[in-house]
Backbone bond lengths (Angstrom), bond angles and torsions (degrees), N, CA, C in turn:
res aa  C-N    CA-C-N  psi(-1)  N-CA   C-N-CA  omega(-1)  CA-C   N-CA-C  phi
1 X - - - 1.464 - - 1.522 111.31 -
2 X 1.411 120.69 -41.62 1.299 117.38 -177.10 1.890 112.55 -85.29
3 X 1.291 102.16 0.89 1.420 108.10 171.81 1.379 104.34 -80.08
4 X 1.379 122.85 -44.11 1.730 131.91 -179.19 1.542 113.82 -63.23
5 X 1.270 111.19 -38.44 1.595 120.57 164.78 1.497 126.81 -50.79
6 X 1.849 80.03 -41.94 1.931 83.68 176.11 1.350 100.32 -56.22
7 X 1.266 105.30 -80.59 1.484 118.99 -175.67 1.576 117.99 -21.94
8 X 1.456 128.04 -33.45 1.026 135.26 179.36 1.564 112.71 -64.26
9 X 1.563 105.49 -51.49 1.212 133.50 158.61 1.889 116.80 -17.46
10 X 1.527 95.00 -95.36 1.294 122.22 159.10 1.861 118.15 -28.62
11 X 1.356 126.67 -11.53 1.000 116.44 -164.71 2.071 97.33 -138.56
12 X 1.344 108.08 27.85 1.085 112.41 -152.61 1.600 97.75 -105.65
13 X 1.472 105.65 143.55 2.244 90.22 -173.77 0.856 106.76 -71.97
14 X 1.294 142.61 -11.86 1.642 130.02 -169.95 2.353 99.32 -82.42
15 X 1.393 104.54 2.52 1.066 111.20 168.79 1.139 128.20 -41.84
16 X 1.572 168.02 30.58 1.086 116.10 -123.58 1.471 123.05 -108.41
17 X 1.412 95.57 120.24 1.560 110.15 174.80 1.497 104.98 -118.17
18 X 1.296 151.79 4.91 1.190 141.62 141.48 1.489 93.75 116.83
19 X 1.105 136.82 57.23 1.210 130.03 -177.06 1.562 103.57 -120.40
20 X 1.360 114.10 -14.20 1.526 122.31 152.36 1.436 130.81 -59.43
21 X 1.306 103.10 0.53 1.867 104.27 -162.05 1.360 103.71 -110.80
22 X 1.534 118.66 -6.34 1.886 112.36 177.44 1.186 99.27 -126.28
23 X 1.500 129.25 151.39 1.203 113.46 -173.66 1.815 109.81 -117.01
24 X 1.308 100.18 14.46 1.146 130.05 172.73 2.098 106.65 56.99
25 X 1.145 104.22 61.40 1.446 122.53 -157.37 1.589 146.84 54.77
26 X 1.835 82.99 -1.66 1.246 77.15 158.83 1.988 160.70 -68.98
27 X 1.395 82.56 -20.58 1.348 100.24 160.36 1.356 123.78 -63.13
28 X 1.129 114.30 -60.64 1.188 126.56 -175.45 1.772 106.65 -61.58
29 X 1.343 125.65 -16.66 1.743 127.99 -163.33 1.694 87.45 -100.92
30 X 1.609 105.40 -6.92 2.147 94.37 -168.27 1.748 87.59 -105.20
31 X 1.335 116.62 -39.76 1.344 117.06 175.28 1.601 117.30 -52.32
32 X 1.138 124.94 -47.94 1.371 127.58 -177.89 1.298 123.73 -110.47
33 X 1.654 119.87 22.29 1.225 132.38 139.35 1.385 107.65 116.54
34 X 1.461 119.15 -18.92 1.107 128.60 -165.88 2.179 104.86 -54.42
35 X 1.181 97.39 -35.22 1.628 104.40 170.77 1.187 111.93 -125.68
36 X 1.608 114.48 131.73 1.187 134.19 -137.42 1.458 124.35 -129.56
37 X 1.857 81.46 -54.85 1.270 111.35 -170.68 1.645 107.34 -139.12
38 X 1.647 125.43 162.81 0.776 139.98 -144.61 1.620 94.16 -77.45
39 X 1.416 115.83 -52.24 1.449 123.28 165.87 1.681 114.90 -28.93
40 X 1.583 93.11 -73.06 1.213 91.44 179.33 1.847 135.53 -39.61
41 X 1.444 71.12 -43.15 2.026 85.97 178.32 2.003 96.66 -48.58
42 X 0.992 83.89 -26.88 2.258 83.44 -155.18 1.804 102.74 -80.97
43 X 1.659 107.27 -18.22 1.284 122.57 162.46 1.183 117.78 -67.75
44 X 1.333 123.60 -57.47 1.335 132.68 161.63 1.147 141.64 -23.61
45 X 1.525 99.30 -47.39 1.688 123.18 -177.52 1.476 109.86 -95.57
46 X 1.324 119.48 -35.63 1.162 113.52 154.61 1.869 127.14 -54.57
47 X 1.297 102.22 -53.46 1.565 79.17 163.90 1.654 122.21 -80.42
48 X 1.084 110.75 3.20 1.371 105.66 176.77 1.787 108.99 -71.66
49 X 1.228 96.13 -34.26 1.456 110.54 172.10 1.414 128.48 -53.07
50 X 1.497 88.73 -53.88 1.151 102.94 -164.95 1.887 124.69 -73.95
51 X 1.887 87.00 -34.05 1.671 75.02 155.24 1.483 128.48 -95.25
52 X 1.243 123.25 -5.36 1.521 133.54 148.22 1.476 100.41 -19.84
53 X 1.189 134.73 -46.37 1.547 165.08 -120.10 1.663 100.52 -110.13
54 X 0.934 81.21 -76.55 1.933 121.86 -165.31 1.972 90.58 -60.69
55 X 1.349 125.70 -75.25 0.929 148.49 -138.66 2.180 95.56 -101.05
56 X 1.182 106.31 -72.69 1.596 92.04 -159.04 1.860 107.77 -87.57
57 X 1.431 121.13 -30.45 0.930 114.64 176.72 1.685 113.45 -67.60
58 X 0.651 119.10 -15.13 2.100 108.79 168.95 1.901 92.54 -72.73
59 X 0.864 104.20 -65.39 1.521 98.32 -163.57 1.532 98.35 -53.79
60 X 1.093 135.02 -42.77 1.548 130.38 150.32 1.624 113.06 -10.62
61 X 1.183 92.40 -81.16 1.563 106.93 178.35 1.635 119.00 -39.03
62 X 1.385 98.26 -54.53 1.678 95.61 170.15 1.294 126.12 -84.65
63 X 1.200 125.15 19.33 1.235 135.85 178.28 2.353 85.53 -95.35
64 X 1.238 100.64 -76.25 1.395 110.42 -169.21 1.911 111.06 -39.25
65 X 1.899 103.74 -42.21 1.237 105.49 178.69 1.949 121.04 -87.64
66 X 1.078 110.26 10.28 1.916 145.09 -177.99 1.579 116.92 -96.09
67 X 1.162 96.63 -65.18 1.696 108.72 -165.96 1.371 104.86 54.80
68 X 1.203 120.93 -157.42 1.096 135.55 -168.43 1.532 119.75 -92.06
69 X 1.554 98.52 36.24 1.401 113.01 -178.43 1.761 118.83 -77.87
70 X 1.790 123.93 -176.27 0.989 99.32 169.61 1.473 104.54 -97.37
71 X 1.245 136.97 14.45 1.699 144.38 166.90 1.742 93.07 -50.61
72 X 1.751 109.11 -49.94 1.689 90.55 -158.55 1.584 115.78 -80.81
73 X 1.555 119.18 24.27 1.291 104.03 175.09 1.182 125.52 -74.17
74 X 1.004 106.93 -28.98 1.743 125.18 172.83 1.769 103.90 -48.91
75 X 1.080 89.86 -58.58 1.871 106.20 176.28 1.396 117.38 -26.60
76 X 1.565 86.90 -79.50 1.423 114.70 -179.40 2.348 113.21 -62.50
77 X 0.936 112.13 -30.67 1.976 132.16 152.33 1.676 90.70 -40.93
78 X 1.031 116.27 -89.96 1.275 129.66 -139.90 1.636 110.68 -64.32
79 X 1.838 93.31 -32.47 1.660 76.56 178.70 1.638 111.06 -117.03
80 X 1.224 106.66 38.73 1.094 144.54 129.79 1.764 129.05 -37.91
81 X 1.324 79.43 -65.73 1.575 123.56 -163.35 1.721 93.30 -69.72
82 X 1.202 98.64 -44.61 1.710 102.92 -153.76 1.748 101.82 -86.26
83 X 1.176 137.69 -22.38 1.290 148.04 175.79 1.861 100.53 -74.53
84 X 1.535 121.43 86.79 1.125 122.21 -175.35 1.724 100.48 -95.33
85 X 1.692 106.00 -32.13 1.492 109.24 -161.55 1.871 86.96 -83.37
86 X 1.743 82.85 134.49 1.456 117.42 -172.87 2.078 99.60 -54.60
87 X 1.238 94.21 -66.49 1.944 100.33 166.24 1.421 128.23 -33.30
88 X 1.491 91.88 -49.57 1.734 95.50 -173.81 1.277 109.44 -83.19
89 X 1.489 114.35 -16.97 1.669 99.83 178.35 1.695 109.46 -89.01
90 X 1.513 93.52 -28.49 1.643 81.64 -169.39 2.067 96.75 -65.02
91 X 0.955 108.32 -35.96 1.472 105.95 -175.63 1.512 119.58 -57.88
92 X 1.279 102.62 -37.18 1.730 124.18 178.60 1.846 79.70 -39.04
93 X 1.180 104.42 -77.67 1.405 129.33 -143.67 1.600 127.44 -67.15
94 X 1.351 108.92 -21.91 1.415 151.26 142.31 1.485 101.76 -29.24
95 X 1.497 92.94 -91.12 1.784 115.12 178.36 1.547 96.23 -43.66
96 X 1.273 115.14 -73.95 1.723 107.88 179.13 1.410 139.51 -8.19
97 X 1.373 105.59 -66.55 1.079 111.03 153.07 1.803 153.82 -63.56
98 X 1.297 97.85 -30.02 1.338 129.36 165.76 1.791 106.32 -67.53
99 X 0.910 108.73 -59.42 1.705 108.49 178.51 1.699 100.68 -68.37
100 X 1.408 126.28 -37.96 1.733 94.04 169.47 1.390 117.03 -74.40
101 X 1.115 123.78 -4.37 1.076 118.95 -166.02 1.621 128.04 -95.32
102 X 1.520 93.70 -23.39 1.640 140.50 159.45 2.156 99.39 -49.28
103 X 1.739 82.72 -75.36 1.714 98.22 175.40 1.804 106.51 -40.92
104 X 1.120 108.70 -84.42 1.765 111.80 -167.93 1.881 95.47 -33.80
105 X 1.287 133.13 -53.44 0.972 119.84 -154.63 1.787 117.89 -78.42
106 X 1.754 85.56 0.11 1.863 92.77 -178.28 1.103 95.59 -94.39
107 X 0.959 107.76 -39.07 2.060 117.58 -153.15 1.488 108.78 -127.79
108 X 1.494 113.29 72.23 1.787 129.98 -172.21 1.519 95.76 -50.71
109 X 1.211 96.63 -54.58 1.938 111.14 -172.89 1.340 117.62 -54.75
110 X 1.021 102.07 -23.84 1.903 107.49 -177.70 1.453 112.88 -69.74
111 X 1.110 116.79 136.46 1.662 127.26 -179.28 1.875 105.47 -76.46
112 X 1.718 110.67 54.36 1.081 107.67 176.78 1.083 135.04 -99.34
113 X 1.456 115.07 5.74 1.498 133.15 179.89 1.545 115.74 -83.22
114 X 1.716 83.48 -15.24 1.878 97.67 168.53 1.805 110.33 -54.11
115 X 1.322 116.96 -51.03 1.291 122.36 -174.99 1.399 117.13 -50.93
116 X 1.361 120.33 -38.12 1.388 124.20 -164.70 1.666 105.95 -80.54
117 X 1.231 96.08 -34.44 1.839 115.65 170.00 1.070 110.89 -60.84
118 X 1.336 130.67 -55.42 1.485 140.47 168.18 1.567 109.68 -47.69
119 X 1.070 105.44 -68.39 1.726 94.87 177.82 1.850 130.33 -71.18
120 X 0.861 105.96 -3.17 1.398 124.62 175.21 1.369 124.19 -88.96
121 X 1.325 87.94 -36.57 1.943 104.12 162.45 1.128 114.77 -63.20
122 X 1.555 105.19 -54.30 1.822 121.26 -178.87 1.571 100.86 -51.84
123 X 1.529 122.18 -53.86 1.002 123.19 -167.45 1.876 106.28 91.25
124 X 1.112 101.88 35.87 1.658 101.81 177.96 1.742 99.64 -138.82
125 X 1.528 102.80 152.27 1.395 119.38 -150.99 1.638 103.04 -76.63
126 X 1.530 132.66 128.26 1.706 131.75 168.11 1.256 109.32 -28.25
127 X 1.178 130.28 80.17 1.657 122.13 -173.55 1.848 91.64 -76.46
128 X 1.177 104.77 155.69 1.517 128.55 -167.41 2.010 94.05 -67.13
129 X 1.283 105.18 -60.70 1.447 110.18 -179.75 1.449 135.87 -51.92
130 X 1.583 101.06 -48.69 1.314 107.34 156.21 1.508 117.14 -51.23
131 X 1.440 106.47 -72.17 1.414 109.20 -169.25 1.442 111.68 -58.13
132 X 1.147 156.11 27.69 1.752 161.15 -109.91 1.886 75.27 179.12
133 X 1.345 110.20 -74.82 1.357 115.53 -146.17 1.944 93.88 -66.56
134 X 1.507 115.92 -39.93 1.548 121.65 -155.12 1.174 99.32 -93.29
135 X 1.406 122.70 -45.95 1.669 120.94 166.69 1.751 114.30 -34.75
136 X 1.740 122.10 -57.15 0.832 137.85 -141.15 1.490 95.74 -77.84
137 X 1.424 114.51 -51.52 1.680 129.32 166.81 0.908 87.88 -54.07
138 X 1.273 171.68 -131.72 1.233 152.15 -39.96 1.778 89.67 -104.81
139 X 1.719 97.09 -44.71 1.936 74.39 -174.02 1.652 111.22 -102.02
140 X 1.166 108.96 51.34 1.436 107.22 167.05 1.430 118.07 94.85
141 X 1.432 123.77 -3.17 1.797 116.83 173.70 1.344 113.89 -69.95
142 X 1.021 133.03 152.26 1.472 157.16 165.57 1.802 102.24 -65.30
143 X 1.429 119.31 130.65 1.491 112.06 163.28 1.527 120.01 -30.19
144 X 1.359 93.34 -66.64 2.054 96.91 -164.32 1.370 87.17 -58.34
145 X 1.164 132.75 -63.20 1.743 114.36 -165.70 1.775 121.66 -39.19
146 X 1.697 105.96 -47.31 1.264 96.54 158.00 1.244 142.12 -64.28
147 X 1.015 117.14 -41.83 1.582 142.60 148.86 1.825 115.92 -1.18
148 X 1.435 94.58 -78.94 1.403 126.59 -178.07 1.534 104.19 -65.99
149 X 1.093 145.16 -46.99 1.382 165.91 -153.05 1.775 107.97 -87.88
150 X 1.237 91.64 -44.19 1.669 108.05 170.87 1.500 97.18 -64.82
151 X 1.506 111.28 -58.80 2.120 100.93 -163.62 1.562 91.27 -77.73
152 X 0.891 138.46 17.08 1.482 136.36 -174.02 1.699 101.34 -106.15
153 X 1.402 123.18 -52.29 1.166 109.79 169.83 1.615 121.48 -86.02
154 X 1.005 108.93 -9.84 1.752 112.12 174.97 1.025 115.94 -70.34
155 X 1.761 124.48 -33.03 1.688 136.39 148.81 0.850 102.20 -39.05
156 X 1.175 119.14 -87.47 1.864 145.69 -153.69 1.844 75.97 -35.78
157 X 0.888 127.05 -64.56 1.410 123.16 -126.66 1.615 97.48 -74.84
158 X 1.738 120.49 -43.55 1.289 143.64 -179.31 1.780 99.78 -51.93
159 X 1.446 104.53 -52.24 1.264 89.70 -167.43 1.583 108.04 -87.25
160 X 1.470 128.00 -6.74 1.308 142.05 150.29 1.543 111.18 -34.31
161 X 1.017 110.59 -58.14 1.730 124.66 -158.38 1.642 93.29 -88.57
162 X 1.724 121.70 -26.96 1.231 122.49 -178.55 1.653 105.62 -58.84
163 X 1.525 105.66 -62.45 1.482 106.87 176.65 1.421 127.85 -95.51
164 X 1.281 103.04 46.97 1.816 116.57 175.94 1.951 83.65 -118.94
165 X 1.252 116.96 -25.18 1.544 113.32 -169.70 1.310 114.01 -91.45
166 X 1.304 102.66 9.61 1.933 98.16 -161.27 1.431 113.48 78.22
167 X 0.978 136.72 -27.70 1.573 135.06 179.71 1.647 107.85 -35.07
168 X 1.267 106.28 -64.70 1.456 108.40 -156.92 1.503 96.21 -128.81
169 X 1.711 118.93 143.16 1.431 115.64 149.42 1.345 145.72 -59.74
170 X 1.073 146.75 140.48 1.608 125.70 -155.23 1.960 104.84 -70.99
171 X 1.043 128.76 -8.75 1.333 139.61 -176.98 1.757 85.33 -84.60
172 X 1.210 134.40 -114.29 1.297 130.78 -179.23 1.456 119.16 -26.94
173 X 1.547 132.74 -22.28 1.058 116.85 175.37 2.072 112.41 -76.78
174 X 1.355 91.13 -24.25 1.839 103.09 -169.36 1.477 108.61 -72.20
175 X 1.647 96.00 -22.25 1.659 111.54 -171.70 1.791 95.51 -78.76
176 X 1.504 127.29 -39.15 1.117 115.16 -145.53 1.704 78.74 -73.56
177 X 1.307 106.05 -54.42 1.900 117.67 -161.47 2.140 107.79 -36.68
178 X 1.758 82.68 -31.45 1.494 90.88 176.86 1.486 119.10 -46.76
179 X 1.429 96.12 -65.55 1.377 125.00 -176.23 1.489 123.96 -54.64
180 X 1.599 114.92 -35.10 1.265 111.64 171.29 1.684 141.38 -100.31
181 X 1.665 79.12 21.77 1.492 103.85 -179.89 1.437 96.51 -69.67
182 X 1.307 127.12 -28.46 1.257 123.47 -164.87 1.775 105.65 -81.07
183 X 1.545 130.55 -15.72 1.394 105.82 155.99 1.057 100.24 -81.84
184 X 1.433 174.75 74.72 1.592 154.22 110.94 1.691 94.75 -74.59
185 X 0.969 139.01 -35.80 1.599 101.91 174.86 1.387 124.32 -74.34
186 X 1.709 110.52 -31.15 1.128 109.03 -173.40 2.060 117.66 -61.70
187 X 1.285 103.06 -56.28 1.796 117.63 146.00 1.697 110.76 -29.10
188 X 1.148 126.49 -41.79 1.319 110.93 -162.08 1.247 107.09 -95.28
189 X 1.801 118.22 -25.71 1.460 119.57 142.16 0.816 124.53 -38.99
190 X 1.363 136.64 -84.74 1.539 145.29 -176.78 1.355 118.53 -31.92
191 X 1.577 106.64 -34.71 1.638 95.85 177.60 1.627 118.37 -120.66
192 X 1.735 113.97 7.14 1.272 108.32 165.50 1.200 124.17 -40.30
193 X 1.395 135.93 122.55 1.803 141.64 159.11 1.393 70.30 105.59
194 X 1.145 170.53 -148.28 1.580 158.28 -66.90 1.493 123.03 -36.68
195 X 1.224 139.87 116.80 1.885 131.72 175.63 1.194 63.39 -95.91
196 X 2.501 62.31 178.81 1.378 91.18 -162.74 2.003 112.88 -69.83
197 X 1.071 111.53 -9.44 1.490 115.89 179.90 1.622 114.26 -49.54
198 X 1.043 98.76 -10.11 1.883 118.61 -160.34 1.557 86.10 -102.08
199 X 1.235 120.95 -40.88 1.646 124.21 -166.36 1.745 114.29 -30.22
200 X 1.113 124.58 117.30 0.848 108.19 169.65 2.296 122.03 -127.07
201 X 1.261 141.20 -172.56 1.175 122.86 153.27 1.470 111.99 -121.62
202 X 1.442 124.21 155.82 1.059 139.29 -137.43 1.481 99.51 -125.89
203 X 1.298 114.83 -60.00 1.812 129.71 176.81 1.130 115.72 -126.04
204 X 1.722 93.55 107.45 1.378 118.23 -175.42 1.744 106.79 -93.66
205 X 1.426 127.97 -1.96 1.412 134.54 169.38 1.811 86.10 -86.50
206 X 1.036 142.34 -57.59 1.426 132.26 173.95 1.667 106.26 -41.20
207 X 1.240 116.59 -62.52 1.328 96.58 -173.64 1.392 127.59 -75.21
208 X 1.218 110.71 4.22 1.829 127.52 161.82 1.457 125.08 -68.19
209 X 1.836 104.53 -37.26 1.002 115.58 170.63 1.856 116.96 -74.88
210 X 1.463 109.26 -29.23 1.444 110.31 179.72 1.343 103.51 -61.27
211 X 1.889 114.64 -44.68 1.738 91.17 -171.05 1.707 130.57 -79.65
212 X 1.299 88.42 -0.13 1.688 106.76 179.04 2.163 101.22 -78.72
213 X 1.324 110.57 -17.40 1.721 112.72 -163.86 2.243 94.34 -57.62
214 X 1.550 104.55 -19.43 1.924 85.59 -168.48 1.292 100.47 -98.40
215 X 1.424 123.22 17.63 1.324 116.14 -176.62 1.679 110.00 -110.39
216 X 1.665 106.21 -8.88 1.755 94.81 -154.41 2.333 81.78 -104.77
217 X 1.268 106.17 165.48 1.347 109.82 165.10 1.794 115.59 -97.25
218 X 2.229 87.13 129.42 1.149 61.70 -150.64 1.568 107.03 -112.29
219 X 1.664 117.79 161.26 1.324 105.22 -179.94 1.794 131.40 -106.62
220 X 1.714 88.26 46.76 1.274 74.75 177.36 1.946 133.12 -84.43
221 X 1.485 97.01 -15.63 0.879 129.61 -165.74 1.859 123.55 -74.21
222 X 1.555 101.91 -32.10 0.993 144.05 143.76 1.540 124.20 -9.41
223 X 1.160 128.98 -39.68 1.380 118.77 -145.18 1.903 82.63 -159.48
């Protein structure tokens, strides 16, 4: 029980690892009309979910079934590879670092300085996901716990950035986060046992909106 707390802990916004600073297109989809309406927002988040789903949890998986082997270079290449938008990687990578750095300072004892060694060798950047998924193994979580915890703050965070924008009130925004707890099992079905070879993306109007996020002014910062 007090292992689940940590974890609760660790995944909490007053965290700060910078996962407040991209809004992972959403800004940019309310700025240029693409979200409108309240519906829409619930469209949104659903596919936001859903390739959350589709796309980072397999590479999840092979991170947990990998370790810090040389099998996961390929892994760690590819989704690499797949972060084209200039925002989302620098942010990936941001968070990356900040969350191991979060880890070493919880867990001295943990063999986590291995990770930073590992990728530095490779010569490929702390992506937020990996290190989320390899940090977490390292001090003892179970996949599905990470798993679940990941679409748990990637919500949190959507509907975070929803009512930092005016979009939503924090009463209706807590209600929506309520409500869509109920796809995380169905998602966590669909892609249990999947690597990242399975990875796929789902919303390609989402990722239209990510490369438009360095062009709009933005207000999150604001308030």
């Amino acid at each position: 029980m007090s292992q689940f707390a940590r974890l609760l802990h660790l995944v909490d916004s007053s965290i700060p690892t910078g996962a407040f600073a991209y809004s992972y297109g959403l800004e940019s989809s309310i700025t240029f009309g693409l979200i409108q309406t309240p519906s829409q927002l619930r469209h949104f988040l659903y596919s936001h979910l859903q390739q959350i789903g589709s796309l980072e949890l397999p590479f999840m998986h092979s991170c947990f079934a990998l370790g810090l082997s040389p099998e996961l270079q390929p892994v760690a290449q590819e989704y690499e590879a797949l972060l084209l938008v200039p925002a989302l990687h620098k942010a990936s990578v941001v968070q990356g670092r900040n969350w191991l750095k979060l880890l070493v300072s919880f867990y001295p004892e943990a063999p986590l300085p291995a990770i930073q060694t590992w990728f530095t060798e490779q010569e490929i950047p702390l992506h937020f996901t990996l290190v989320f998924a390899l940090g977490l193994q390292q001090v003892g979580f179970a996949l599905e716990q990470v798993q679940t915890m990941f679409l748990h703050m990637l919500l949190r965070d959507q509907l975070s950035a929803a009512i930092r924008l005016g979009f939503l009130g924090p009463l209706e925004g807590h209600q929506l986060q309520h409500d869509f707890y109920a796809v995380f099992e169905p998602i966590l079905a669909t892609q249990a046992g999947k690597t990242y070879q399975q990875a796929t993306r789902s919303a390609f109007v989402l990722d239209a909106a990510q490369v438009l996020h360095d062009d709009i002014y933005s207000k999150l910062f604001q308030n």
